[in-house]
C-alpha positions in Angstrom: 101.7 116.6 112.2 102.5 113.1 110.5 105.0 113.0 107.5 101.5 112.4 105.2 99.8 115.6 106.4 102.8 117.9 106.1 103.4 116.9 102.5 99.8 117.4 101.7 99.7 121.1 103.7 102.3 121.4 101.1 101.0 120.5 98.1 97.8 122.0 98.6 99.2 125.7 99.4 100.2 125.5 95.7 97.5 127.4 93.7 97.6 124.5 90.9 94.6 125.4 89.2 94.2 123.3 85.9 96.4 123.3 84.1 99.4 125.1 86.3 100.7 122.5 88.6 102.9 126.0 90.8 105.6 123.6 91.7 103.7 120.6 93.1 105.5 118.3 90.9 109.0 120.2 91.5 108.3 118.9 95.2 107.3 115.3 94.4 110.9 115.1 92.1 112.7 115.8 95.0 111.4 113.9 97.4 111.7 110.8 94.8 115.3 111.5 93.5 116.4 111.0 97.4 114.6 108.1 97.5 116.9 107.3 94.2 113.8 107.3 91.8 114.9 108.7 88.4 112.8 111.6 87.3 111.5 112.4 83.2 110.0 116.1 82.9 107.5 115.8 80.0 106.0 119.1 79.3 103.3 119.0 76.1 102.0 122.5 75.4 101.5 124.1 78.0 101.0 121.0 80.7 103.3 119.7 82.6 103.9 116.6 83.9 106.8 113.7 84.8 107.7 109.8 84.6 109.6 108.4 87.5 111.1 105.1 88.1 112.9 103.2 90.5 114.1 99.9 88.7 114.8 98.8 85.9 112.8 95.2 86.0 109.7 93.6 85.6 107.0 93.9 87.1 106.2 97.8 87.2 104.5 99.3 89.8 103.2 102.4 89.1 101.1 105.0 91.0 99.2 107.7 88.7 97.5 111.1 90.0 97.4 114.6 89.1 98.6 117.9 90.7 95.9 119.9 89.0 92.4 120.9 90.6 89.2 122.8 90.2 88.3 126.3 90.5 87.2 127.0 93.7 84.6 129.7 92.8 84.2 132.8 95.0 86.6 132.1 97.6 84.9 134.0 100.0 82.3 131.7 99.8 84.6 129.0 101.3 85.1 128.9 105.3 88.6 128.2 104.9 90.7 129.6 102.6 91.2 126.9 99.8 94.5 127.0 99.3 95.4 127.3 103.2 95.2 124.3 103.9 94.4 124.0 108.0 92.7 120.9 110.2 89.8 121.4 112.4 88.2 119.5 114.2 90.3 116.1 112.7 89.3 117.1 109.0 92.4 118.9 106.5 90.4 121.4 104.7 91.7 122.9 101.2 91.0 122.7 97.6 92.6 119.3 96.1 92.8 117.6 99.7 90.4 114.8 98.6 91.3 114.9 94.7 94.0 114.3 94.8 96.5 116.2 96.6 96.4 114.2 99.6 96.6 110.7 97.8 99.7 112.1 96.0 101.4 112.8 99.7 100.1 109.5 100.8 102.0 107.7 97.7 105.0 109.2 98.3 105.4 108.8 102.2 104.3 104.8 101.1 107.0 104.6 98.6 109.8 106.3 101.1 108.9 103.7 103.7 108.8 100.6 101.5 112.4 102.2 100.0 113.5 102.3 102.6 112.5 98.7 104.1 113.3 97.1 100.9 116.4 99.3 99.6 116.8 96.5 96.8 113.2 95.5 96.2 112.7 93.2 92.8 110.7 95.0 90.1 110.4 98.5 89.7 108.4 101.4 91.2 107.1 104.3 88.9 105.1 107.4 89.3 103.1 109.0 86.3 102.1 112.5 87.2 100.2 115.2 85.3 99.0 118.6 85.8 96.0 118.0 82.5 93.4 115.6 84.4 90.8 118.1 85.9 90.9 120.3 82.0 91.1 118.9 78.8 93.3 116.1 79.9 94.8 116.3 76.0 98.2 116.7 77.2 98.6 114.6 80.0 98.4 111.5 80.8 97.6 110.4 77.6 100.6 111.7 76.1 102.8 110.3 79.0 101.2 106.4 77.9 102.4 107.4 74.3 105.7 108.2 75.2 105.9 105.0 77.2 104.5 102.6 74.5 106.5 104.1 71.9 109.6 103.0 73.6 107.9 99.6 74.9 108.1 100.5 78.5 104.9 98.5 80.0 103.0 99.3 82.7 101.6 95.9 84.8 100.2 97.4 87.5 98.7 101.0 88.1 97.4 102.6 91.4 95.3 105.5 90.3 95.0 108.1 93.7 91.5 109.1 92.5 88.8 109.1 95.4 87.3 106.1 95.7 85.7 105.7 99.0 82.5 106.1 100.0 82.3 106.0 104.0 85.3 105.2 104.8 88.4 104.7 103.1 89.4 101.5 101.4 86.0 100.7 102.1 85.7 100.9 97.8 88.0 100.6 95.4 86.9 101.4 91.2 88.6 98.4 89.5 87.2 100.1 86.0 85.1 102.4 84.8 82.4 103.1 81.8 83.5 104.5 78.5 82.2 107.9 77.5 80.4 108.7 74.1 79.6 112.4 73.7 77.7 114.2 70.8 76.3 117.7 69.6 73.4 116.9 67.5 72.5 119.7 65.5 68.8 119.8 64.3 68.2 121.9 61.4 65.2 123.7 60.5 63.6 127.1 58.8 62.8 129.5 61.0 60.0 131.6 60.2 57.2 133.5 62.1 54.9 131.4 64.8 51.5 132.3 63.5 52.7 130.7 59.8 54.1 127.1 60.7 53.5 126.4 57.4 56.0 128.3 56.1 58.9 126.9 58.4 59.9 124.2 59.8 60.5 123.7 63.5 63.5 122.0 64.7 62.4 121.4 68.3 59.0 119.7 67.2 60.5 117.5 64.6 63.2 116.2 67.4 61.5 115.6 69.9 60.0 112.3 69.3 63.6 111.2 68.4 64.6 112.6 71.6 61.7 110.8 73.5 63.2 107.0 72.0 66.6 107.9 72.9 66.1 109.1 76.0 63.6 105.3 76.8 65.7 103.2 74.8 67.3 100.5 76.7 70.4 100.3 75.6 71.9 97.1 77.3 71.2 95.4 80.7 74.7 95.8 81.8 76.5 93.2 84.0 78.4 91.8 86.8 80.3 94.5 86.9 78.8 97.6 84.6 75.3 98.9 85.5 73.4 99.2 82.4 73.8 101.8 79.6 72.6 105.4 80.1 71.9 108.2 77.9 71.8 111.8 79.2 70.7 114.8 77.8 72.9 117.8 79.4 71.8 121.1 77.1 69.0 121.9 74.5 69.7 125.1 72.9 67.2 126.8 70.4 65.4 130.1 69.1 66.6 133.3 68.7 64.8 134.8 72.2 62.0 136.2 70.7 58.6 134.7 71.7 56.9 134.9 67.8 59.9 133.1 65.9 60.3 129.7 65.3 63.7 128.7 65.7 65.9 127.9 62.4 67.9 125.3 64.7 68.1 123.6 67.4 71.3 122.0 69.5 71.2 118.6 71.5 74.3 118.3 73.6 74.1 114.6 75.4 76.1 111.6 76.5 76.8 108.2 77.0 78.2 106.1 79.5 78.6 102.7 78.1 79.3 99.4 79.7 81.7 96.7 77.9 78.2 95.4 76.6 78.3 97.8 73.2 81.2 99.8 71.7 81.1 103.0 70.3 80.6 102.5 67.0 76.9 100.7 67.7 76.1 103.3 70.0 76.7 106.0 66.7 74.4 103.5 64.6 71.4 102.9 66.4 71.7 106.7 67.6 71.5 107.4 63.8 68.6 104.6 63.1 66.7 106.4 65.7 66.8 109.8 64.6 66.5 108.8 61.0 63.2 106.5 61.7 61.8 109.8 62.9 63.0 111.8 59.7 64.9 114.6 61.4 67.3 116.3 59.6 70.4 117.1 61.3 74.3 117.0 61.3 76.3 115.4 64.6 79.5 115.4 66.2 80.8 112.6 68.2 83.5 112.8 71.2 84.9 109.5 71.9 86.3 110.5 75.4 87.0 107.1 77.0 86.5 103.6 76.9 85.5 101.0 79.6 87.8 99.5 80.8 88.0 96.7 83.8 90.2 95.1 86.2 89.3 91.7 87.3 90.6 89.5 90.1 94.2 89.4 89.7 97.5 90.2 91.5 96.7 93.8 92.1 93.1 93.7 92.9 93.3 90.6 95.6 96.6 92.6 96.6 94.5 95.8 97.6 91.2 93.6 99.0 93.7 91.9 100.9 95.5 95.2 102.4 92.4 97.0 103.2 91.4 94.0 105.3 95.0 93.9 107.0 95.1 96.9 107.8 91.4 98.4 108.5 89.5 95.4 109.1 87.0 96.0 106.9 86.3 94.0 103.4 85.7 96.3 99.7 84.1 96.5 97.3 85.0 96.9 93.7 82.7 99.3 91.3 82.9 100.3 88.1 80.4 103.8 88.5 81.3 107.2 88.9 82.9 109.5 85.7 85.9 108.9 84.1 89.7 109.0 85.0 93.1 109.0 83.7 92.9 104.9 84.1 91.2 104.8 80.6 94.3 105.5 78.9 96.5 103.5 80.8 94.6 100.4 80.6 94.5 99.8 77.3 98.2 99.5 77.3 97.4 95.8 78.8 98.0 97.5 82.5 96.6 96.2 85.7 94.8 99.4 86.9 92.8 100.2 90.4 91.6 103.6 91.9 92.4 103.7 95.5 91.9 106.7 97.4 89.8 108.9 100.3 86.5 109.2 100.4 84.9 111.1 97.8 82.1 112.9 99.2 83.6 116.7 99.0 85.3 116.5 96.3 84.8 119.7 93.7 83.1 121.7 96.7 83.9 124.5 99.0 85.5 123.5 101.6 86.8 120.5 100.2 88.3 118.5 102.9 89.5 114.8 104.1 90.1 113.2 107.6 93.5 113.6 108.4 93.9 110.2 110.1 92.2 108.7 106.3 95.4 110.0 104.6 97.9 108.7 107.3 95.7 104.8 106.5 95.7 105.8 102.9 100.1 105.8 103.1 99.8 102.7 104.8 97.4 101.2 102.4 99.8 101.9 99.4 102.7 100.7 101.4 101.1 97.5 101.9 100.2 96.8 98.3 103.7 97.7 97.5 105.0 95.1 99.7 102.8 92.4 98.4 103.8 93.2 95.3 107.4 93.9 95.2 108.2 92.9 98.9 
């Protein structure tokens, strides 16, 4: 079993539900201080996570991931054990294997091998590790980037380990990703009984015109790197479960995902000119839970286009889709910041797994970067 693979059999056999991390981080700490990294516990409530750096000299390098995954659900619906981490048939098999426990083994085995090829290396090397990305992600990473800024350590270049690849791996890479607009729109009406309407006032009917606009509106065309604007209905709540009442209220949970075409705040106002044109009379809470962010052509993305071609032979291509990541709040510090990572296409299932010769490429992948980088 390669270096890569052990150290992800490791990692994975820690039950690091979100947000316990179970030692993963412990591990990663020691395998950095021998590679004379310096390491920065930062526990905020009840996460845990850590800074690392090698260097003390521009430009930082720094690769960002999580120990934390999903629930697995019934385990015995899983055909291997998820946190037993075994290959069959070529494929490592185990809760967090694709996201992200075996891009975090993969990092490390890079950063060992460039160490030690490049023992005095110019710049600096860093890790940013948290245990908060698959829950709340309130104490995580986000905290970590405030720490940082406060003292004016910058990040110029980020790897994130998320899973980015579609077929096969390096064959995409996410060089940014939409922002996130979430809301609970609370319709309010008077209940009353069905067979007097009159005498109430139902929420759902005086909605769901507004509704109907806001889910046909166009809200941008997108562009050359952001698909257009979408809003999503995920939950409509209303009634009291009797078939002869008319509900007093009704809930609207939805979303957007928003290209670098609008901003938040015009998303809020022409959300509000809708459902005003329609006269519905509500209250609403917005969740601001990321914004878009992008990566153009620079040192780090023609760094990583040109090691995936060196060393699968294959060229990439960058997207923006998918959900959200810990990226969004590293690269508004001014941060460089790529996802690079496995293929994607188990990830949050039973029987999560990943090739096992994809993680081995993945270490080399990194390593390369590193070296055109810093080498």
């Amino acid at each position: 079993m390669s270096p890569t693979l052990q150290l992800a059999c490791d990692l994975i056999a820690r039950r690091s539900v979100t947000p316990e991390d179970e030692g993963c981080q412990a591990l990663m700490m020691e395998r950095l201080a021998n590679a004379g990294f310096s390491n920065e516990p930062l526990r905020f409530e009840e996460v845990d996570n850590f800074w690392s750096r090698r260097g003390t000299e521009g430009p930082l390098v720094c690769f960002a991931g999580h120990t934390d995954v999903v629930p697995t659900g019934p385990e015995h619906n899983w055909k291997y054990p998820p946190f037993e981490p075994q290959i069959v048939d070529g494929m490592l098999y185990g809760r967090g294997a694709a996201d992200m426990k075996g891009s975090l083994a993969a990092m490390i085995i890079a950063v060992e091998n460039f160490v030690a090829k490049y023992p005095d290396h110019p710049g600096s090397i860093a890790f940013l590790i948290t245990s908060d990305e698959e829950g709340p992600a309130h104490n995580g990473t986000v905290k970590v980037i405030e720490t940082l800024e406060a003292r004016n350590e910058k990040i110029d270049a980020c790897i994130v380990g998320e899973p980015s690849s579609t077929h096969r791996v390096g064959d995409t890479i996410k060089n940014g990703r939409r922002g996130s607009l979430g809301a609970v729109l609370t319709v309010k009406g008077i209940q009353g009984h069905v067979a007097y309407p009159h005498l109430a006032s139902n929420p759902v009917h005086q909605a769901a015109p507004a509704l109907a606009e806001l889910a046909s509106e166009e809200w941008d065309q997108g562009n050359a790197f952001f698909p257009a604007t979408s809003f999503q209905i995920s939950n409509i709540n209303a009634g009291t479960g009797a078939t002869n009442v008319i509900p007093g209220t009704m809930t609207v949970v939805f979303n957007f995902r928003f290209s670098t075409e609008l901003n938040a705040d015009i998303l809020k106002q022409r959300t509000c000119d809708i459902l005003d044109k329609h006269k519905v009379d509500y209250d609403i809470e917005w969740n601001l839970s990321g914004l878009p962010f992008l990566t153009d052509h620079g040192p780090l993305v023609d760094a990583c286009i040109d090691t995936i071609r060196a060393v699968t032979g294959q060229e990439t291509a960058l997207s923006t889709a998918g959900g959200t990541s810990d990226g969004r709040f590293i690269a508004p510090t001014g941060a460089q910041v790529v996802e690079l990572g496995p293929r994607n296409d188990t990830i949050h299932k039973v029987d999560e797994c990943v090739s096992a010769a994809d993680l081995d490429t993945l270490a080399s992948l990194y390593e390369g970067i590193l070296e055109r980088l810093l080498g």
